[in-house]
N, C-alpha and C positions, 0 to 999 in steps of 0.2 A: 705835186706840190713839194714843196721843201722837206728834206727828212727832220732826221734827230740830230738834237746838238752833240756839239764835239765837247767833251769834257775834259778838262786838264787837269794835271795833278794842281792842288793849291785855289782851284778857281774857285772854291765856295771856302774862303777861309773863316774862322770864328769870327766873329762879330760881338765886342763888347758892347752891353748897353748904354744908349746915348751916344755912342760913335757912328762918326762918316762914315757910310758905306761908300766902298770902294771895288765894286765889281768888275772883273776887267776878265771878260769871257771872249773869246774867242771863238768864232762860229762856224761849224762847217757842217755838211751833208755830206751820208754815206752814199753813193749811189747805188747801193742795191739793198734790202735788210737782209740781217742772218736769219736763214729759215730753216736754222735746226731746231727742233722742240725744245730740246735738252741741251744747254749749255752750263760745263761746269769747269770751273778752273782748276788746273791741275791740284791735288792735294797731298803732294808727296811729302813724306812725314807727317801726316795728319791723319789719326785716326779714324776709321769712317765711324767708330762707336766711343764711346769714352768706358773710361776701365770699369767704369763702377754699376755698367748698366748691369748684367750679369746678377753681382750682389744683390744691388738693389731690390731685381724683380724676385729673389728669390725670399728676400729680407720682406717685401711688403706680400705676396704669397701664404706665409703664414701669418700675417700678421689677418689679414683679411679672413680666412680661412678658420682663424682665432674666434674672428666675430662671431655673435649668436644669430641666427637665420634671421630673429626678428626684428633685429637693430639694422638689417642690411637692406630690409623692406619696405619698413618708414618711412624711411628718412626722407622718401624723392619719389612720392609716388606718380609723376606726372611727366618724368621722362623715360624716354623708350628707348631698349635699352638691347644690345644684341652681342656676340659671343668675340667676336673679332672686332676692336676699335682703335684708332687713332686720332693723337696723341694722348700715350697715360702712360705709368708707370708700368701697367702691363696688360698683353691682349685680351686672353682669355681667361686672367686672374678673376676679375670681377663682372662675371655676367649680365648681374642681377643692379651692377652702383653705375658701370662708365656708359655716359650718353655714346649712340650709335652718334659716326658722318652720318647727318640726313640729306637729301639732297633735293635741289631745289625745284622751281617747276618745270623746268625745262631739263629734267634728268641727271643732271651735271652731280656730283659730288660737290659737298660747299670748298673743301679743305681737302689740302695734302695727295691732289688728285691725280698728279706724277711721280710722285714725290715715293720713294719704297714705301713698306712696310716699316712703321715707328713704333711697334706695342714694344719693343725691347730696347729703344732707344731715349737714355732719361736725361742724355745732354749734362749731366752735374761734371766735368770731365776736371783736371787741374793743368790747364795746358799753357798757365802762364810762360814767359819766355824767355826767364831768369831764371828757371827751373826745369829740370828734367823730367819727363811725366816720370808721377809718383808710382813705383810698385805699388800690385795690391796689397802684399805684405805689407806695407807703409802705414798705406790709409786703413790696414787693420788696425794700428796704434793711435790713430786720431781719428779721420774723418767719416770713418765706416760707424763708429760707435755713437756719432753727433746724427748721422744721419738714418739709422735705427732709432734714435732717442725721437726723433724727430717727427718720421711716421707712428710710431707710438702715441705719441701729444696728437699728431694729427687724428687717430682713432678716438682716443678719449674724448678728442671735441667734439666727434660728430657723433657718439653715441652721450654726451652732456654731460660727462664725469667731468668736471670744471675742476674739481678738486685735484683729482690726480694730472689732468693736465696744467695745472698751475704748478705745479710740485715739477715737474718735468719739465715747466718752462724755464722754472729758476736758473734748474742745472745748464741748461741751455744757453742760457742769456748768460750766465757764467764762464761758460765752456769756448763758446765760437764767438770771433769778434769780425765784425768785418773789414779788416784790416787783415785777416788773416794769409798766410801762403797760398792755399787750395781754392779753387774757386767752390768746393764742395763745402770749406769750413765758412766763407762769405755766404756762401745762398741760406747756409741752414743759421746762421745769426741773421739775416734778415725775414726769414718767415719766421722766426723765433719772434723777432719783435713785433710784427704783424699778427701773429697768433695771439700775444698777449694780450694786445690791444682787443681781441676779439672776444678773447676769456673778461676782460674787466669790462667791456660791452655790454656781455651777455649779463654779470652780475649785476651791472649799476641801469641797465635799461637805456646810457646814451653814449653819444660819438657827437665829438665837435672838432672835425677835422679844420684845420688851419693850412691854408696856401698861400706863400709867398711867391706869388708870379712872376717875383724879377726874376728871384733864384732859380726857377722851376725851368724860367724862359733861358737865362744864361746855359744851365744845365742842357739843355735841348738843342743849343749852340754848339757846345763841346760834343755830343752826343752824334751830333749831323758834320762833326772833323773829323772824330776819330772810328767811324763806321757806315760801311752804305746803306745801313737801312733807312735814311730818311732822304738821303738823297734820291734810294731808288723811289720812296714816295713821291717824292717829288718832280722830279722829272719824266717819268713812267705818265702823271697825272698832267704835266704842262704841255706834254705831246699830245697827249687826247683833249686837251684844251684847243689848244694849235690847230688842232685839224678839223674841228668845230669850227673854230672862227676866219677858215678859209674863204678871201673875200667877204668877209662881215666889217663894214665900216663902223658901226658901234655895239663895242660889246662890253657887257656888266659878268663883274665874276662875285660872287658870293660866296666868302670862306667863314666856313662855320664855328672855326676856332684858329684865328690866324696869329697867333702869339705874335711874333716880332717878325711877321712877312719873311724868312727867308728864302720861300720859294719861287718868290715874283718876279726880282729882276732878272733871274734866268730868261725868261718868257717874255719881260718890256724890252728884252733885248733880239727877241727874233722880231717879236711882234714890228717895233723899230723899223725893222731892215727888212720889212716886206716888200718885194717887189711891187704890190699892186698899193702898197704906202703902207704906212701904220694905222691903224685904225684908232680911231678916239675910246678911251679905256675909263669904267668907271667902274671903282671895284666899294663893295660891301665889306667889311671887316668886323666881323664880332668877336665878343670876349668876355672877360669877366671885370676886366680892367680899363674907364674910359682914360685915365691916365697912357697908359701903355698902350691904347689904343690912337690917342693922339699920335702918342710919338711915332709910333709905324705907320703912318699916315704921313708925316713928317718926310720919315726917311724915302718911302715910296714917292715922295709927289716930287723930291729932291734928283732922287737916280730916273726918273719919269722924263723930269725936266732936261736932265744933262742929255738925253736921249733925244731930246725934240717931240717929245710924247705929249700927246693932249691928254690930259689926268684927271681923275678926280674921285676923291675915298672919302665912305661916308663910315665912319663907326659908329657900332650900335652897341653897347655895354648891356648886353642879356643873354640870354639862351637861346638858340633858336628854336627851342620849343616851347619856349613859354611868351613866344611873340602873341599879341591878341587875331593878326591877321600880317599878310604876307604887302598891307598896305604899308608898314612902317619900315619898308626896305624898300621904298620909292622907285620901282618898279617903272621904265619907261614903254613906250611904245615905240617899236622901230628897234629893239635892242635886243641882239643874241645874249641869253644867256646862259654861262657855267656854276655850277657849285661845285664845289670843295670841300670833301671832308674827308680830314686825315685825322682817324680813330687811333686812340689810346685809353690807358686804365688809370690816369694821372689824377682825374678829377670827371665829373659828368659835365660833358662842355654842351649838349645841348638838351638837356631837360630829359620829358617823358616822348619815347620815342615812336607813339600813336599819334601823339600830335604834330613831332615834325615827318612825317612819311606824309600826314594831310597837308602841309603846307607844302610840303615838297609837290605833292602834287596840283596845288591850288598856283605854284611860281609856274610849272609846268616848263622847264627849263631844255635850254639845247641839248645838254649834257650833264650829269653828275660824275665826278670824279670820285671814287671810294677806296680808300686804301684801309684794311683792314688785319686788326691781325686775327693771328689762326689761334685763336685761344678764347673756350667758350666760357662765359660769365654765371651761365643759370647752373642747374643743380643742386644738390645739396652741396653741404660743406665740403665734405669729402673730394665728391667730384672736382670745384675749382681747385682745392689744394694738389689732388694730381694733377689737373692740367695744366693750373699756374708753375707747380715745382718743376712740370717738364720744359714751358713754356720759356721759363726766366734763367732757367741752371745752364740750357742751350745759350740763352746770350751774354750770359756771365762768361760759360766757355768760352765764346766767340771773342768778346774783351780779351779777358786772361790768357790769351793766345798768342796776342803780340803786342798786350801792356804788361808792364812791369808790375811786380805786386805795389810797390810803392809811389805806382805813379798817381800825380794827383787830379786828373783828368779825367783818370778810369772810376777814381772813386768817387768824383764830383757825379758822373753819370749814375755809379751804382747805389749812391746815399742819396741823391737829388731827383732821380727819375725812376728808375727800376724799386728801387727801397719801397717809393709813393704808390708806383703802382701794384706792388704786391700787398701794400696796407689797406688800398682800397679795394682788391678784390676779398682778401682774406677777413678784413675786419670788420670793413663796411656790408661787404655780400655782393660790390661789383661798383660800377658806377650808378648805377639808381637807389643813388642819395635820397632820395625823395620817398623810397619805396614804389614808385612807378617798375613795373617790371620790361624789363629791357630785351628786342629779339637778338638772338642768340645769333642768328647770322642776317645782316644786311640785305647780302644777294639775293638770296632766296624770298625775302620779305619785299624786296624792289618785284622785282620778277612776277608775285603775286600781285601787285597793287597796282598793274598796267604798263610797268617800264620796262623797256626792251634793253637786252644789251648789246654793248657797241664794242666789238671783239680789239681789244688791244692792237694798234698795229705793230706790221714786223719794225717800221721804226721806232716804237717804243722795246723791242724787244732788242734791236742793236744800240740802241740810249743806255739801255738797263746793263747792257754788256760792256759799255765804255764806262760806267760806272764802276764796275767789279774791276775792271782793269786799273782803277787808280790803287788797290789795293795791291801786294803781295798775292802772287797764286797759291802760296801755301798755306792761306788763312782759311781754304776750305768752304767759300761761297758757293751755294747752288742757285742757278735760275732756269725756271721752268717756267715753259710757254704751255698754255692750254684750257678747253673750256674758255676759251676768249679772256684768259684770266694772265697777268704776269706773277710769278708767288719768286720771292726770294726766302733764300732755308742756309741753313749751317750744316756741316755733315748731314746730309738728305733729311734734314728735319725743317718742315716750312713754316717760316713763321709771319711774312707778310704778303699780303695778297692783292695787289690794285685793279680795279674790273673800272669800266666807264659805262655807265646806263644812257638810254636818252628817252624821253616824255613822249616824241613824235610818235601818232598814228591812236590807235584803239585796239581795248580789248575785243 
């Protein structure tokens, strides 16, 4: 069958809301895939570590080590917990606080499973590219002191001294702006503000988060021009779609949170040009917005039609887990079906996640698409704030690498998207808004609930690679193949991971 599409520089360009889309992809097949495990783009002048990892581990070291035995015990009695892990501030600092990788039923590791060793690698780097990386001496005068201050507050909140970490957050919110030079002084004014939100949380007992979903969506526009991390979602996921719907004359795709579709006409565009014809397409769209859900309906049935595509999108303005049954997603007979779900820390886009794992299984679908990032939600407090601070200071880096400090782009992404998501893990406690408690890893929970996984193929692995190559080599992209997983990472730090399941057969 047909491999992976050709990707161009330019061919997924931003897309203002309410504007013609205008996709103009050019299509071709590699005839063989790349079947090295480990592909990584050269990274000459780019550090494989940022300067501040060193400090850091030594700065958060004592800080931990500070703690009284029994504030360190408390706090999480219900994760397990082992002497070597990855990603955190550090390996074998916190025994007894950082969740182990667990791994899943089929022995796999969930995360990070080519990927080096990350317990010394904390990603806060300043590698903007108007600037020279900063001496350490440097960041002793500024961002080394914001960023002490910072694990300090983070201690206080997880042992409830509110008071002194309120007192600490002031200086903070004083101190670091995110507008700043350092991508070190931007990350720690944005868990500044996220922490605070958590301290007047905890005092006042509530959280009335507000989302604007043009903005959220536009942002997420900008976000998928000026970086491959959603591209590679994307495309990594259209492939393993593709090769599902090989020879299937009608197929239904169900996206579980498909803001402003820009993943589709990549794929109405091969589907099009199938040899054996296109097949008649009816896609499910959900969200939080019927408004914005019409319009992407709109634009899909528009770029469908210029194609010769027989179409048809139905949106459904809920959650997919708070559906009453998997009837109100009009389900046909005779129709292969995919779902799609591209996770983030933005908002909780599908409810309580026992109930859609049962509808998942109750659709009983071709294939599930899951792209997921490497960043665990549960824990105590402590634990997300390491693994969020490692998680997001990596793709601050990755930005500030070859954006300008003052570009307005970079900060749309880092005020509009990263900002949101560090407020909802830090201040809300993750995405389970609800208080529903949310699995910590996808696969392993697929894996357990009777679905098999459908190993990436090598042409999703030479897709993922003509991806990287619309970038600069010296941006320091890694992509690893393995465990039937594709994970893309920054300096050998992984931070998203696409698997494809499928429903066929039994346990």
């Amino acid at each position: 069958m047909k491999g992976a599409f050709e990707v161009a520089h330019g061919a997924l360009s931003v897309i203002q809301p309410h504007e013609q889309w205008d996709y103009t992809l050019s299509v071709g097949y590699p005839t063989s895939a790349n079947s090295n495990h480990y592909l990584k783009p050269k990274t000459t002048g780019v550090p494989e570590r940022n300067e501040l990892s060193d400090w850091v581990e030594n700065v958060t070291r004592q800080l931990i080590e500070d703690l009284p035995e029994s504030s360190l015990q408390t706090e999480s009695s219900t994760v397990v917990y082992e002497d070597n892990t990855v990603p955190a501030l550090t390996g074998e600092l916190r025994p007894r606080k950082i969740a182990k990788r667990s791994h899943d039923s089929s022995g796999h590791e969930n995360n990070n499973a080519h990927f080096p060793d990350q317990s010394n690698i904390i990603g806060i780097g300043c590698g903007d590219n108007n600037t020279k990386q900063i001496s350490l001496s440097k960041l002793d005068e500024s961002g080394l002191s914001l960023i002490t201050l910072l694990l300090e507050c983070a201690v206080a909140i997880s042992v409830d001294n509110l008071g002194e970490a309120h007192r600490m957050l002031l200086e903070l919110n004083q101190t670091a702006s995110p507008y700043g030079p350092s991508c070190a002084e931007r990350i720690v004014a944005y868990f500044a503000k996220a922490m605070s939100s958590r301290v007047m949380n905890s005092w006042l007992g509530i959280c009335s988060p507000l989302i604007n979903y043009k903005n959220v969506h536009s942002a997420f526009q900008v976000f998928n021009n000026v970086s491959p991390y959603i591209k590679f979602a994307h495309f990594t996921s259209n492939q393993a779609i593709l090769e599902a719907f090989h020879r299937r004359d009608r197929v239904h795709i169900i996206d579980l949170d498909i803001m402003q579709g820009l993943q589709w006409p990549a794929l109405f565009h091969i589907l099009a040009t199938r040899m054996e014809g296109p097949p008649h397409v009816r896609m499910t769209g959900m969200g939080s917005s019927m408004e914005l859900l019409v319009d992407t309906g709109k634009q899909l049935s528009n770029f469908a039609k210029r194609l010769g595509m027989s179409f048809e999108f139905h949106p459904v303005a809920k959650k997919f887990g708070d559906l009453s049954d998997v009837s109100m997603l009009q389900i046909r007979r005779g129709e292969t079906l995919a779902v799609h779900w591209l996770q983030h820390s933005l908002y909780d886009a599908t409810g309580p996640d026992w109930k859609t794992m049962r509808l998942l299984q109750d659709l009983n679908p071709r294939v599930i698409t899951l792209v997921e990032q490497d960043i665990s939600h549960g824990g105590s407090f402590l634990d997300r704030f390491v693994g969020s601070l490692h998680f997001y200071s990596t793709i601050f880096d990755s930005l500030g690498a070859f954006m300008p400090t003052d570009d307005s782009n970079r900060h749309r992404v880092e005020h509009e998207l990263l900002h949101r998501e560090i407020n909802n893990i830090m201040a809300i406690g993750g995405p389970a808004r609800s208080g529903e408690e949310k699995f910590k890893h996808w696969r392993s929970e697929l894996a357990r609930n009777c679905f098999f996984q459908v190993p990436m193929s090598g042409n999703s692995m030479a897709q993922a690679q003509l991806i990287l190559n619309m970038f600069p080599p010296t941006h320091g992209y890694s992509l690893v193949q393995g465990d039937g997983t594709l994970r893309l990472g920054w300096k050998d730090t992984s931070l998203f991971t696409a698997s494809a399941w499928t429903s066929h057969g039994s346990c």
